[in-house]
TIKERO-992095 format. One record per atom (N, C-alpha, C, O): residue number from 1; residue in one letter; atom name; z, y negated, x negated. Coordinates in nm, 2 decimals, always signed. Layout:
# residues N
<site pos="NUM" code="a" site="CA" up="Z" north="Y" east="X"/>
...
***
This chain:
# residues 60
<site pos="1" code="x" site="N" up="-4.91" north="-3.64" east="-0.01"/>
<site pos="1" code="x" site="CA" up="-4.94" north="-3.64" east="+0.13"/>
<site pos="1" code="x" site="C" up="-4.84" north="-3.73" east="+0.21"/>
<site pos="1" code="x" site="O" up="-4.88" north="-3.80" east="+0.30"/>
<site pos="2" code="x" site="N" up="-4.70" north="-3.73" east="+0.16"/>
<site pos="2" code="x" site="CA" up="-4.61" north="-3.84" east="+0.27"/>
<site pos="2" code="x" site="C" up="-4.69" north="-3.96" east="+0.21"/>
<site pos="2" code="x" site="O" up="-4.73" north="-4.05" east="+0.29"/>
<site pos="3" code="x" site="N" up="-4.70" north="-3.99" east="+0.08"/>
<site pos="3" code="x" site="CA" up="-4.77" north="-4.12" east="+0.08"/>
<site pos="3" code="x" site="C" up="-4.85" north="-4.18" east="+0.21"/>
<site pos="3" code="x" site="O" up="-4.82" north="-4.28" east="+0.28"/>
<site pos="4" code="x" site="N" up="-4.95" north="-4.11" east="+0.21"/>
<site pos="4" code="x" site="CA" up="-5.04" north="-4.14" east="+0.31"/>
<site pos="4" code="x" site="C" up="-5.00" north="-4.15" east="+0.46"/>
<site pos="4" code="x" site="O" up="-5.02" north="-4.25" east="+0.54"/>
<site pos="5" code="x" site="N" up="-4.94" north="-4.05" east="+0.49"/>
<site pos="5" code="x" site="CA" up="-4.83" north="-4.12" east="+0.58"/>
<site pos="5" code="x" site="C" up="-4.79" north="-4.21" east="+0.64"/>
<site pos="5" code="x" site="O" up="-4.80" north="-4.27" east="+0.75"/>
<site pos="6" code="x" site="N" up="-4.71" north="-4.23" east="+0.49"/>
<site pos="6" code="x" site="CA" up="-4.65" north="-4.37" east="+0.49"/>
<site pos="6" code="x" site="C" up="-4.67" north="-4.49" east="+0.49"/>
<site pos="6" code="x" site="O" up="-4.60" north="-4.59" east="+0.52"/>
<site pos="7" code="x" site="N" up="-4.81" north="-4.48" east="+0.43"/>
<site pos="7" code="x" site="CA" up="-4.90" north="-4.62" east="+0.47"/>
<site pos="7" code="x" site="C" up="-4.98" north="-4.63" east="+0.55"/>
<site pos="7" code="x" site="O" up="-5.04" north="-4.74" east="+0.58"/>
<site pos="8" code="x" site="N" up="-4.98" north="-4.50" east="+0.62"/>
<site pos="8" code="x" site="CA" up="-5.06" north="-4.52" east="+0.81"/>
<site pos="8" code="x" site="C" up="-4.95" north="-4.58" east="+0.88"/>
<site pos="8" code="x" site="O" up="-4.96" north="-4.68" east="+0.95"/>
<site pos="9" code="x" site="N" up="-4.84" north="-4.52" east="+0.86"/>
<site pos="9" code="x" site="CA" up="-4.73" north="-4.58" east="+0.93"/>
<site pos="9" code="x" site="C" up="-4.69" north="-4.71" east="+0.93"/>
<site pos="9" code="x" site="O" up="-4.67" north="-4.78" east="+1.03"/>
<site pos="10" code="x" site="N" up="-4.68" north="-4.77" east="+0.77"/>
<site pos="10" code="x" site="CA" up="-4.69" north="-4.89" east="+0.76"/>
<site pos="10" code="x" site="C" up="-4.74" north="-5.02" east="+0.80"/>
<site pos="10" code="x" site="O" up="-4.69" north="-5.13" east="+0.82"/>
<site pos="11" code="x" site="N" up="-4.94" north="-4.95" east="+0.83"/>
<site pos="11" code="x" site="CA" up="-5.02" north="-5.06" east="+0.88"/>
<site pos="11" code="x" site="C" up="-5.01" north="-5.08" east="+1.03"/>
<site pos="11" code="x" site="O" up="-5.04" north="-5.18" east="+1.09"/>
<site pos="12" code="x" site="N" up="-4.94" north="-4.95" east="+1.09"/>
<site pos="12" code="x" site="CA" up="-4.95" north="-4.93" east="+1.23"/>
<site pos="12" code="x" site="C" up="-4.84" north="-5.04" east="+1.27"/>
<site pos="12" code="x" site="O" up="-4.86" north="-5.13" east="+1.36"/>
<site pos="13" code="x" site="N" up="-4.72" north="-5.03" east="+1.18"/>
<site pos="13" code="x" site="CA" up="-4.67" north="-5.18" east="+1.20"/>
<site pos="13" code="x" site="C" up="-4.68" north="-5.28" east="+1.21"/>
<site pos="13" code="x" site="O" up="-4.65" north="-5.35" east="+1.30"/>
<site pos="14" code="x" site="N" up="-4.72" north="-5.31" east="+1.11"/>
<site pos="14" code="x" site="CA" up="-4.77" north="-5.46" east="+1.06"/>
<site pos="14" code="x" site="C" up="-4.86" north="-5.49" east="+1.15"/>
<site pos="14" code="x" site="O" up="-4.86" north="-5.60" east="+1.19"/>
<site pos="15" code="x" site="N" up="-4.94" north="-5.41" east="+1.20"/>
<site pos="15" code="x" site="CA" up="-5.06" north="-5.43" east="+1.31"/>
<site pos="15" code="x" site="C" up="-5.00" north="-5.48" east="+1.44"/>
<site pos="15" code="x" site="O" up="-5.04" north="-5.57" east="+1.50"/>
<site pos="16" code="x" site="N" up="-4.89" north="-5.40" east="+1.46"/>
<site pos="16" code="x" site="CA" up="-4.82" north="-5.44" east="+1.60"/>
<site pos="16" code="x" site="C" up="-4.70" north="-5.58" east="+1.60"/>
<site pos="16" code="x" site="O" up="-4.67" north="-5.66" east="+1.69"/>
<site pos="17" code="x" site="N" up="-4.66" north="-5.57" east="+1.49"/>
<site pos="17" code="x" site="CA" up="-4.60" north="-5.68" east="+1.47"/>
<site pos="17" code="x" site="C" up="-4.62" north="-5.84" east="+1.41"/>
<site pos="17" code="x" site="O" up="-4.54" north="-5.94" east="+1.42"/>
<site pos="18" code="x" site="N" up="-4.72" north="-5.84" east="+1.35"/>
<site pos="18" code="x" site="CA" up="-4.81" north="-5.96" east="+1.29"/>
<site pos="18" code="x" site="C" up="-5.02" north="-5.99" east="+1.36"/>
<site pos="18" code="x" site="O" up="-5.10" north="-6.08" east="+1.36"/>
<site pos="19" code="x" site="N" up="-5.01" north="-5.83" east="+1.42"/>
<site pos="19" code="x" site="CA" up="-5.15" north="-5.87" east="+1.46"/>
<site pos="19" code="x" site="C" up="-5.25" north="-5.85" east="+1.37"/>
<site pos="19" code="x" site="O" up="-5.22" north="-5.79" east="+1.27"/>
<site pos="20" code="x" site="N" up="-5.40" north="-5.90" east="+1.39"/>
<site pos="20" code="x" site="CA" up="-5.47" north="-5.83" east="+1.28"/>
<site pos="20" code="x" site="C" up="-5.48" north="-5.99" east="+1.21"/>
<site pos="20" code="x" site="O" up="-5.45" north="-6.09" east="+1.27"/>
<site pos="21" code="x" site="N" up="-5.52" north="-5.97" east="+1.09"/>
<site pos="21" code="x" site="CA" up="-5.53" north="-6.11" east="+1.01"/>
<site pos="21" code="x" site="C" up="-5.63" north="-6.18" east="+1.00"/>
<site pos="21" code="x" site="O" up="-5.74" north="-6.13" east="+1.02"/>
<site pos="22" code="x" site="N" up="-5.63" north="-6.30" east="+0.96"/>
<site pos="22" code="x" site="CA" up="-5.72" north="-6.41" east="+1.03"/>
<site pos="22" code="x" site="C" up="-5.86" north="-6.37" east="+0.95"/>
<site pos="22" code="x" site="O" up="-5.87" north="-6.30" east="+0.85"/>
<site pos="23" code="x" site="N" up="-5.96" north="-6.44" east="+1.02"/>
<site pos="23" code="x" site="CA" up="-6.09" north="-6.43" east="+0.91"/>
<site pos="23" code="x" site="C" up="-6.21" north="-6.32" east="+1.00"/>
<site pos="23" code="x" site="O" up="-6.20" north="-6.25" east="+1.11"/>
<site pos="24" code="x" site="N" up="-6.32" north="-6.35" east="+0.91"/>
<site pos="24" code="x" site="CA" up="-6.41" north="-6.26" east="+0.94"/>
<site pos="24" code="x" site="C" up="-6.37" north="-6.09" east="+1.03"/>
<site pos="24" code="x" site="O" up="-6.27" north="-6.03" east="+0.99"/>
<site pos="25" code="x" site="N" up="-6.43" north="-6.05" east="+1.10"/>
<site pos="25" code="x" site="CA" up="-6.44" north="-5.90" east="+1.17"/>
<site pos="25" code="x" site="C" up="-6.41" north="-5.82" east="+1.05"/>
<site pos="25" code="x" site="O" up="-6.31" north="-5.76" east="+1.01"/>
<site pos="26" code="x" site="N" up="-6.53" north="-5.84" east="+0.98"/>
<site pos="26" code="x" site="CA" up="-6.56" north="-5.76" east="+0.87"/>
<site pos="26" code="x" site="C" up="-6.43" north="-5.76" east="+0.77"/>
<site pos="26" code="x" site="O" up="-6.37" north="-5.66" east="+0.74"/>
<site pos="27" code="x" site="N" up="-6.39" north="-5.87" east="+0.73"/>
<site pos="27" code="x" site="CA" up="-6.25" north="-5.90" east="+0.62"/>
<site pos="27" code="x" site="C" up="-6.13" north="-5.85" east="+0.76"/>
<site pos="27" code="x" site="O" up="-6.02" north="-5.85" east="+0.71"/>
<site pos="28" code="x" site="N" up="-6.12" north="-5.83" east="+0.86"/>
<site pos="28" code="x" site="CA" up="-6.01" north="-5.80" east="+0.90"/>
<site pos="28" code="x" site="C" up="-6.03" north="-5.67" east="+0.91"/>
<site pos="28" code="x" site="O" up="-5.93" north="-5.61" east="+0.94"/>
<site pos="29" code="x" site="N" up="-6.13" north="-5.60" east="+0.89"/>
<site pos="29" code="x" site="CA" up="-6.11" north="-5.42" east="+0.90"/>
<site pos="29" code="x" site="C" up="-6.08" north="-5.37" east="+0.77"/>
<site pos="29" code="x" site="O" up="-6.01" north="-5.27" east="+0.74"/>
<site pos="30" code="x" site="N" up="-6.17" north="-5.50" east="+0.66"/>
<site pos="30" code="x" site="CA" up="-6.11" north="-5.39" east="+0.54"/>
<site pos="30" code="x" site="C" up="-5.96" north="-5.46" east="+0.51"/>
<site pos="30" code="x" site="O" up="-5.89" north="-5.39" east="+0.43"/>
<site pos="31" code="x" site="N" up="-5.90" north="-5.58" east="+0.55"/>
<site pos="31" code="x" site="CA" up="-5.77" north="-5.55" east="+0.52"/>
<site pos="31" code="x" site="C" up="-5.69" north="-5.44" east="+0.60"/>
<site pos="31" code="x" site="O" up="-5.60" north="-5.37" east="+0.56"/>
<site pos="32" code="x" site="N" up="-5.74" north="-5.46" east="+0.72"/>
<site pos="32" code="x" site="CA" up="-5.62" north="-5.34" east="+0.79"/>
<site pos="32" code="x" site="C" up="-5.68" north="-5.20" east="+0.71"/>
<site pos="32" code="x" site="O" up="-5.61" north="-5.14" east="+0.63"/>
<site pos="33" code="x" site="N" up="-5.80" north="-5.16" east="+0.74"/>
<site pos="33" code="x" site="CA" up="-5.81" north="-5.03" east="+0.70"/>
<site pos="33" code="x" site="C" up="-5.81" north="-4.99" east="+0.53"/>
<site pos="33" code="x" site="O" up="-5.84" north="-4.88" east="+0.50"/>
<site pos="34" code="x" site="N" up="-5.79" north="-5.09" east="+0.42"/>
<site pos="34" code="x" site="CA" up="-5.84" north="-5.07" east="+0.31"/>
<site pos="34" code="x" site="C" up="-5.73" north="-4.99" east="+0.26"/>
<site pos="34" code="x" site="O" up="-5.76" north="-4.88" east="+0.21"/>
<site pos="35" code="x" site="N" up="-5.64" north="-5.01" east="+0.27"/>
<site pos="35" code="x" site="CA" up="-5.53" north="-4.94" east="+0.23"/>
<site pos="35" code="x" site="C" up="-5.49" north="-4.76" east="+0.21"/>
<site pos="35" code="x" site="O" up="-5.47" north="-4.68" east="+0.12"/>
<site pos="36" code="x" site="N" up="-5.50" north="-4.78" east="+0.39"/>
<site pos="36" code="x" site="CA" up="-5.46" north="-4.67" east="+0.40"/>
<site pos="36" code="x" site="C" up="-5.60" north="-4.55" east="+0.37"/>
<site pos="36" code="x" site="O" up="-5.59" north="-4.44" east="+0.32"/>
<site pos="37" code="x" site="N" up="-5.70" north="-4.63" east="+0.42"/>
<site pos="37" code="x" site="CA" up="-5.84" north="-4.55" east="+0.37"/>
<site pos="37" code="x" site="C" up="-5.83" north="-4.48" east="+0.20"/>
<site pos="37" code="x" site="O" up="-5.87" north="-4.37" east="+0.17"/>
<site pos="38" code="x" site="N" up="-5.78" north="-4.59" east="+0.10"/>
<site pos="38" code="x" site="CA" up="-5.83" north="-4.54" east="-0.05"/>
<site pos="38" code="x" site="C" up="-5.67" north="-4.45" east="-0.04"/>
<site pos="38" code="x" site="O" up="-5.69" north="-4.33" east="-0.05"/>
<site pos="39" code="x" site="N" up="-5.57" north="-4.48" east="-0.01"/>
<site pos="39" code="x" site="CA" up="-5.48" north="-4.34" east="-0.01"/>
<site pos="39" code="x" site="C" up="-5.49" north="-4.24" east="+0.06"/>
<site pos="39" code="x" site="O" up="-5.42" north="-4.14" east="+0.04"/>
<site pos="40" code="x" site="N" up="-5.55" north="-4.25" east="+0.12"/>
<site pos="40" code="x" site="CA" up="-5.64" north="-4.10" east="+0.20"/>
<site pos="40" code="x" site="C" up="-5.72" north="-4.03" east="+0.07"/>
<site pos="40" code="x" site="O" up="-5.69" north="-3.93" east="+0.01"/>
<site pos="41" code="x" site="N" up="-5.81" north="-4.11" east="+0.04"/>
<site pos="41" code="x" site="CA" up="-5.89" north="-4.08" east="-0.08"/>
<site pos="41" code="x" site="C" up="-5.84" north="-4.07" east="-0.18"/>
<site pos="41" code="x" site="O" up="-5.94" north="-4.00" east="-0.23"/>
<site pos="42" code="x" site="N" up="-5.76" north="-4.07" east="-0.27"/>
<site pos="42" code="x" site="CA" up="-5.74" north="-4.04" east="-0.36"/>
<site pos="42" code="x" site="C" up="-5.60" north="-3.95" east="-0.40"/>
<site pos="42" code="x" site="O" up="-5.57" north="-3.92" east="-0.52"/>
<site pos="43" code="x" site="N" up="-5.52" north="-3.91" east="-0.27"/>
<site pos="43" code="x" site="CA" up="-5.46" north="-3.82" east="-0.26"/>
<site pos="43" code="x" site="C" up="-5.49" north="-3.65" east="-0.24"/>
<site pos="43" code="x" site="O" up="-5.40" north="-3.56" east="-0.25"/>
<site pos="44" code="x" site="N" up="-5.63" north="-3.62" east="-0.22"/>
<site pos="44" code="x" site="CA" up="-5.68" north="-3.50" east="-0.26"/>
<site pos="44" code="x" site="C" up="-5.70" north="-3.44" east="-0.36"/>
<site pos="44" code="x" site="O" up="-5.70" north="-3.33" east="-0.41"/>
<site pos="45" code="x" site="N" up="-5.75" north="-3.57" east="-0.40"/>
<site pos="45" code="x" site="CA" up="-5.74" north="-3.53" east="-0.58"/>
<site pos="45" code="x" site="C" up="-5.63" north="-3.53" east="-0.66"/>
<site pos="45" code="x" site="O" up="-5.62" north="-3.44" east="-0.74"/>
<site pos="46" code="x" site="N" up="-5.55" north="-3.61" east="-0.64"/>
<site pos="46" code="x" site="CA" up="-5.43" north="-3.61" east="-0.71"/>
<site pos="46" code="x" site="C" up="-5.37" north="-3.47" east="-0.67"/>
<site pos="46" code="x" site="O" up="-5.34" north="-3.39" east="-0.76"/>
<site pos="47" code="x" site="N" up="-5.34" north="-3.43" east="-0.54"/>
<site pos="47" code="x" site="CA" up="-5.28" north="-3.24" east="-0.52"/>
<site pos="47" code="x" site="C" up="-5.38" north="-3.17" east="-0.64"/>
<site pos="47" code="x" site="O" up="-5.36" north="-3.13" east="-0.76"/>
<site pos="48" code="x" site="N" up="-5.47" north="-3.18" east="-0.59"/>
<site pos="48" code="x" site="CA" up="-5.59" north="-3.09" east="-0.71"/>
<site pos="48" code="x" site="C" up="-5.55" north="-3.08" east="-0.81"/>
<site pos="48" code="x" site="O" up="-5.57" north="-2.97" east="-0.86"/>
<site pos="49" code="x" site="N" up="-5.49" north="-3.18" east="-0.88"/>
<site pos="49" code="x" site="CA" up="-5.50" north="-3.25" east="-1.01"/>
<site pos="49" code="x" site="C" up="-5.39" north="-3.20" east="-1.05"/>
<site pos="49" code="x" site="O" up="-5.40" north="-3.16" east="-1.17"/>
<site pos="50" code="x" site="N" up="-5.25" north="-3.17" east="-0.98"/>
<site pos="50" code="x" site="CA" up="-5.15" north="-3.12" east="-1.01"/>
<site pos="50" code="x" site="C" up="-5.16" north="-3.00" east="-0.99"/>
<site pos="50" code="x" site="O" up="-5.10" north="-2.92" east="-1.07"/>
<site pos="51" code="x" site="N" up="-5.22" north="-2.96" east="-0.90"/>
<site pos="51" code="x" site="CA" up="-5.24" north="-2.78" east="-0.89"/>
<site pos="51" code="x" site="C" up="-5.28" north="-2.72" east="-0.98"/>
<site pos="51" code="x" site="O" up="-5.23" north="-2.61" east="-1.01"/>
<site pos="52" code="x" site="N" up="-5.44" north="-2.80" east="-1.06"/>
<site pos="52" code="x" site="CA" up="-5.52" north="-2.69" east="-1.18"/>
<site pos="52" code="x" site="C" up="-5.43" north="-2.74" east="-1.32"/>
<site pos="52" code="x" site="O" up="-5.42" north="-2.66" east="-1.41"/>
<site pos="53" code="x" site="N" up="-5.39" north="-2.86" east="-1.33"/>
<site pos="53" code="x" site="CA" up="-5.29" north="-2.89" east="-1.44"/>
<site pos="53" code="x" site="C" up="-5.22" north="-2.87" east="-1.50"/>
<site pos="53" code="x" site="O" up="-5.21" north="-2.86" east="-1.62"/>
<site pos="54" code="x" site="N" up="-5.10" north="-2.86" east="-1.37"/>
<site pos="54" code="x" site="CA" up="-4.93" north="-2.81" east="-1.44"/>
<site pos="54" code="x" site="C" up="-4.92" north="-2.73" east="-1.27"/>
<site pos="54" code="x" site="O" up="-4.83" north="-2.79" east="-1.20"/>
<site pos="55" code="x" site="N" up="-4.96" north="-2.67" east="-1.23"/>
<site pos="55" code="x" site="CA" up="-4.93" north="-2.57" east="-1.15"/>
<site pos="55" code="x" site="C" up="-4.84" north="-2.54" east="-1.02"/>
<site pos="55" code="x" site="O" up="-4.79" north="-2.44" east="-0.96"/>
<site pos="56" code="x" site="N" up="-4.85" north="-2.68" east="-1.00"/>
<site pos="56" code="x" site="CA" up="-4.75" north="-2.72" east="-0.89"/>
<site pos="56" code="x" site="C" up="-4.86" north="-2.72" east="-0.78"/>
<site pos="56" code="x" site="O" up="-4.97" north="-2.78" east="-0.79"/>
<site pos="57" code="x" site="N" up="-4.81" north="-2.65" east="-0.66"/>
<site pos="57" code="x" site="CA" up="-4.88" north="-2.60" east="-0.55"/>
<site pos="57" code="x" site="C" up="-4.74" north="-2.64" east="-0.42"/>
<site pos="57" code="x" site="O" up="-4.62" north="-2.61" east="-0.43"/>
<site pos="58" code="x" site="N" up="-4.83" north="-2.72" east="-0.30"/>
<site pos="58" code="x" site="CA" up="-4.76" north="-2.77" east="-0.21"/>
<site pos="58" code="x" site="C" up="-4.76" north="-2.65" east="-0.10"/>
<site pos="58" code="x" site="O" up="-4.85" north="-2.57" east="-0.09"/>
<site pos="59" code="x" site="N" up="-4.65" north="-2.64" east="-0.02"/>
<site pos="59" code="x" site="CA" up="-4.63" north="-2.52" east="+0.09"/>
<site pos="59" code="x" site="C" up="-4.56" north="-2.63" east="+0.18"/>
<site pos="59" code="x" site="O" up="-4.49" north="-2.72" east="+0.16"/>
<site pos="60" code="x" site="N" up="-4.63" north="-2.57" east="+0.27"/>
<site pos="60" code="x" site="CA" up="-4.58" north="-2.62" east="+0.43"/>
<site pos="60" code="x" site="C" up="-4.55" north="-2.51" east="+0.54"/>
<site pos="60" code="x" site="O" up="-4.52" north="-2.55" east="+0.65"/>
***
């Protein structure tokens, strides 16, 4: 979960600091959003994955 975070945080920078990047609409959303989008996705599974596995369960 801080992963993902940490790469919203990241693009939020880079966005304010460099702008969005050159090129098509379309090629500028999946560079800004590609990132943080598939670590969104693939961090649910990965908890899951550790939870039914080896038994590690996250508390907040």
């Amino acid at each position: 979960m801080l992963t993902a975070v940490l790469v919203r945080a990241v693009t939020i920078f880079n966005l304010i600091a460099e702008g969005t990047p050159e090129g098509p609409v379309a090629a500028q959303l999946c560079s800004l959003l590609g990132g943080p989008l598939s670590v969104t996705a693939v961090s649910p599974r990965e908890l899951r994955r550790m939870r039914t596995r080896h038994g590690v369960v996250l508390r907040g």
